[in-house]
N, C-alpha and C positions, 0 to 999 in steps of 0.2 A: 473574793469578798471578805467583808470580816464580820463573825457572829461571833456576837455578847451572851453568853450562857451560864444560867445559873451553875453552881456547883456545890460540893461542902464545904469549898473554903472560901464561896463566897461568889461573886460576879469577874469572868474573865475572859478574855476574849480571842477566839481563834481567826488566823489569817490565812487564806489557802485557797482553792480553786472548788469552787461546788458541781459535784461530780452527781448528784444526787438527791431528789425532793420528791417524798411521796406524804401522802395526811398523816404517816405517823412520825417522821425521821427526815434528818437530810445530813449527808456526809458531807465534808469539806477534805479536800487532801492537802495538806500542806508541801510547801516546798521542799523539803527533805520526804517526800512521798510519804508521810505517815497519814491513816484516811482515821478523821472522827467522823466517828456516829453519835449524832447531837438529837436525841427525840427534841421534836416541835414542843413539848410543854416547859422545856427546861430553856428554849429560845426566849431572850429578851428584845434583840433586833439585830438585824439584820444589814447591812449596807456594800451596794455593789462598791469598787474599786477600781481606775487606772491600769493595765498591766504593768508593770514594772519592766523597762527595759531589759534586753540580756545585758548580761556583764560578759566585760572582753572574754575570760575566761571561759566561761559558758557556752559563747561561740565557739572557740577554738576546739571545747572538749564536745561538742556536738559534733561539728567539722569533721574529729576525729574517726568520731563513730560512723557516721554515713559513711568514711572512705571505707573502714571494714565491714559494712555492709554492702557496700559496691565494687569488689577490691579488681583491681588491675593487676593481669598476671606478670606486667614489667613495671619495677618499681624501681628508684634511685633516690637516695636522700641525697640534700643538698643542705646542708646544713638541716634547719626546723623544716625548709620544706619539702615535698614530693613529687618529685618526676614519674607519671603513670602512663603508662601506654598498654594499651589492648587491640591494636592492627585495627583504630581508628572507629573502634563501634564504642561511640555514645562520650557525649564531652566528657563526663564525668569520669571517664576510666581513662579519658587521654589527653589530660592536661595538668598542667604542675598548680598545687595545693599549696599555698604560703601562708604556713602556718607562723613561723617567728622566724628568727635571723637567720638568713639563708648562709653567714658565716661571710660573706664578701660583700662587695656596694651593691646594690640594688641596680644599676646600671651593667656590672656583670654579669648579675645573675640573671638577669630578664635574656642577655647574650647567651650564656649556658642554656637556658629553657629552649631557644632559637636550635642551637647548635646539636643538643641532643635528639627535638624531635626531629628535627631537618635531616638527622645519622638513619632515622628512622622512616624515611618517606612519609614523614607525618605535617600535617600543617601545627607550630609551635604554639599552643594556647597555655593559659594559666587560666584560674578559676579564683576570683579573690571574695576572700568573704568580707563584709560590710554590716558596720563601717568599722571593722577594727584593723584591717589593711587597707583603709583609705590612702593609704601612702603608694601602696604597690598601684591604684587604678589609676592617680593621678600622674606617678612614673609612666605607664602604659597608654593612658591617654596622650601625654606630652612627646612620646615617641612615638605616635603613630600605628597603634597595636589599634585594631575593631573591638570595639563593646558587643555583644549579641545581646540581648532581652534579658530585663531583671529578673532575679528567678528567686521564687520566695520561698524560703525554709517554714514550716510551719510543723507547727509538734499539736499532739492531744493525749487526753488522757483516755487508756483505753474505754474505760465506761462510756465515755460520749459516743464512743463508735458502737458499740454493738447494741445501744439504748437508739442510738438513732436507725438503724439500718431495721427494712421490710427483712420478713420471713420469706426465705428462698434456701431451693436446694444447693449445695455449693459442695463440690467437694476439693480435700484439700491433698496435695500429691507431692511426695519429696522429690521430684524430678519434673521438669515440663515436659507437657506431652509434645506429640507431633504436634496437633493443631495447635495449641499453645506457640510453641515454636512460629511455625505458618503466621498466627496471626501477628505476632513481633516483628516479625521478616517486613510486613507489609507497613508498619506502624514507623520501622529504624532502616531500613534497608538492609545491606547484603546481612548473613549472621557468620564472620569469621569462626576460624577456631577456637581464638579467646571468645568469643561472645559465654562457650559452654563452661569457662572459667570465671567471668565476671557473676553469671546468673549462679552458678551451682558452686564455687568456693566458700560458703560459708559454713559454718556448725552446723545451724539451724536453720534454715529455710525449707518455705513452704510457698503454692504453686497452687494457687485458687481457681478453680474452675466452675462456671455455672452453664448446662447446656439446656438446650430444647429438648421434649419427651425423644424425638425424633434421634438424639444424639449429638447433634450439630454444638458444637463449640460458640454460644452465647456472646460469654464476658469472661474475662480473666483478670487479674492481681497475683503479684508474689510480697510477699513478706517475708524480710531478713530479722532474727530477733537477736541483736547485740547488747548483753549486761541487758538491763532495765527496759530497753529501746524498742521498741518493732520497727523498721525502716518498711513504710508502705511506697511501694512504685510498679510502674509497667499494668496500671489500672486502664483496662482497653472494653470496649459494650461495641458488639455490631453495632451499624446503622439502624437495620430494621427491628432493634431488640432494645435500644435505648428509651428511657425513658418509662421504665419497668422497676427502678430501683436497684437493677443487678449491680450496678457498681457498688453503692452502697452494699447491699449484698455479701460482694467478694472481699468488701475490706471488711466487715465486720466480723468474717468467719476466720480470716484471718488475728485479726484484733481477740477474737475468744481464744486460740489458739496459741495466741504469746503470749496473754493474761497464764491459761491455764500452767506453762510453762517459766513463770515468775515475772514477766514485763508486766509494767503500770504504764508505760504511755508510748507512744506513737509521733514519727516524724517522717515526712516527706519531703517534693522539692518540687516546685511548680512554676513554669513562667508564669508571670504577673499580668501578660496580654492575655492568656488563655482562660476568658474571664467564666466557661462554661464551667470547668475545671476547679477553680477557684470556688466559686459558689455550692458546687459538690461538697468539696473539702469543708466547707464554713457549715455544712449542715449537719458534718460527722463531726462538729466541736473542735475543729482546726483554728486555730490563729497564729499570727504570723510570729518567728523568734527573731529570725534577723535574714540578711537575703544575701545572694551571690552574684556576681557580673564574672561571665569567661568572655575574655581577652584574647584575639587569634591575630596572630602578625602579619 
């Protein structure tokens, strides 16, 4: 939104994302993360706003960051983009990232993507973000590559998450436990040996836990915090414990846990059909930045 506030040098007006409104104050953070604190008396008016598209850029340099939040223990550059493989657990660690000029035609290169998972007993996928490699999905469609499910990038700022989230016990573990573990096995299927490098390669992560008095293993989340970033995923609630708030829960104690460690805001990655999911996310002050389609030949 944009708030009109008086000052001493007069009436001016800030543009930014309202993170914050209680009866005495309300913070705005601007897009270079700077957060004002605007008391309510010095407000003149207030007006929601449009989101602003991402710019290519912006996509790219988010793109960025999830891959090192998510990193695949086999990596190959192709020119801008990346060939990842993880012995086949979870797309995202095992498909090629096209980020800019892959350095040859794009008709090659989608053959290279083919030829090195194929070395690798893997099925050959790419991951294209949208719409700024519109060009790579339209190649991939016209060849005969499958689309799978739109899958939507969505970012917040941490405030929203831990304003929105019930009080629960949660604790936070720099390794997953067994159950943790257990419960992912059952959510992704088999867990290779990469699985213990994709989850635990990072700086910073953290391995949220919420159980029953009893002990039982509830709900779970991990959080990777890259530069500014928290990358929230792997948000899993039994069956018979849903609906309790615990997911909310696991990401907000998360979310306090990157804030206190220098991050301002949060992104994840979510199919677009998954609309129980979605609607979670939209109450932790999620909204969407741009989306991704993987491509399998």
């Amino acid at each position: 939104m944009v708030v009109r506030r008086r000052t001493e040098r007069g009436l001016t007006d800030v543009l930014g994302e309202l993170t914050s409104l209680d009866p005495a104050r309300l913070v705005v953070r601007t897009e270079a993360g700077v957060e004002h604190q605007i008391p309510l008396s010095d407000v003149v008016a207030g007006k929601p706003i449009p989101d602003r598209p991402a710019r290519y850029s912006e996509i790219i340099a988010l793109e960025r960051i999830a891959n090192r939040a998510w990193p695949a223990p086999d990596v190959e550059p192709l020119g801008d983009w990346l060939l990842r493989a993880a012995e086949g657990w979870t797309n995202r660690a095992n498909s090629a990232l096209p980020l800019g000029d892959a350095g040859i035609p794009l008709t090659e290169a989608a053959q290279v993507c083919r030829d090195w998972y194929t070395e690798r007993d893997l099925q050959p996928k790419i991951t294209v973000p949208l719409p700024v490699r519109r060009d790579v999905a339209r190649h991939l469609e016209a060849t005969g590559w499958t689309a799978q499910p739109l899958v939507l990038v969505q970012f917040a700022p941490l405030a929203s998450m831990i304003n929105a989230a019930p009080a629960a016990q949660v604790e936070l573990r720099e390794r997953p436990s067994t159950e943790f573990l257990i419960m992912i096995r059952a959510r992704k299927a088999a867990l290779p040996a990469s699985a213990d490098y994709v989850l635990n390669a990072v700086p910073a992560v953290r391995f949220a836990e919420a159980r029953a008095d009893d002990g039982s293993l509830l709900a779970i989340a991990r959080g990777a915090r890259i530069e500014d970033w928290l990358h929230l995923g792997l948000v899993e609630v039994v069956p018979e414990a849903r609906r309790r708030g615990l997911a909310r829960a696991t990401s907000a104690a998360l979310a306090g846990w990157a804030r206190a460690s220098g991050a301002t805001r949060a992104f994840l990655q979510v199919e677009e059909v998954n609309e129980a999911a979605v609607r979670l996310y939209a109450q932790l002050g999620f909204t969407t930045h741009h989306t991704y389609q993987t491509y399998h030949a």
